[in-house]
Steps between C-alpha positions, in 0.01 A plus 500: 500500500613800671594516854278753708768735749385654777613891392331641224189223520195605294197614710288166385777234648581736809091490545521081455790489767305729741142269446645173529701600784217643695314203433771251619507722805148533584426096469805364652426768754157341590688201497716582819152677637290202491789257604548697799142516564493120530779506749321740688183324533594124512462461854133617494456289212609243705271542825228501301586211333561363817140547648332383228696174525431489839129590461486183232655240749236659738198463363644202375526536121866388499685241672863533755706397140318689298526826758907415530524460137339886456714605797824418329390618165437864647796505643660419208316782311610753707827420497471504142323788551764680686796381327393595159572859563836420477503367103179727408694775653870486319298446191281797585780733535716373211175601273430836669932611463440360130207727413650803728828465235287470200329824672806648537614399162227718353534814708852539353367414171269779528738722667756432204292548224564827338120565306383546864498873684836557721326527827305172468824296368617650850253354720475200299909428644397622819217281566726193351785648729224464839348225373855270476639655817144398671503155333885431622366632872244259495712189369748555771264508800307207388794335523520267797490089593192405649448191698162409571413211778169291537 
């Protein structure tokens, strides 16, 4: 078995790294979309959920336990609901700098291989260049320690 390096990479593997890392990207992407998303709307979740409790001990369909009971188990959902950003999101942007590299990886495979044309070997390093510098730009400012608080 041969090991596969980065310069000089034929145009079918560079093609594979480029795929699978766009893929990776794209889902773990919608990952940190629809995580946020949750975050975002958990509190209207929860007012709704909240008036149709109330409506049910109102009209008498449930009793004072059985309206605590729901209380406490939608305020345990949206804290679950707000706190899973946290997981959801590290593992989010692990996946999308995994499938930017494997991007990246297959720009400079293209951009080293010498059966393509000069000038699109050149942009192939260029866009891996912007592409990395853009990828270590976003890293660093999503940096950060965040506390959230019921």
């Amino acid at each position: 078995m041969s090991k596969t390096r980065i310069g000089g990479m034929d145009q079918g593997t560079a093609t594979r790294f480029l795929v699978v890392g766009i893929i990776l990207a794209v889902g773990f992407g919608t990952l940190i979309l629809i995580s946020s998303y949750m975050v975002t709307n958990a509190d209207e979740w929860a007012a709704y959920e909240d008036r149709v409790n109330q409506d049910n001990l109102d009209q008498g369909l449930i009793g004072p336990a059985e309206f605590a009971d729901r209380a406490r188990e939608i305020t345990r959902t949206v804290l679950w609901m707000e706190q899973q950003q946290l997981y959801f999101g590290i593992i989010g942007r692990v996946g999308v700098n995994v499938g930017m590299i494997l991007v990246i990886i297959g720009f400079i495979g293209f951009g080293t291989n010498n059966q393509m044309d000069e000038n699109t070997r050149r942009a192939c390093v260029i866009i891996a260049g912007v592409l990395g510098l853009v990828m270590m730009v976003s890293f660093i400012g999503s940096l950060g320690i965040y506390i959230g608080g019921p």
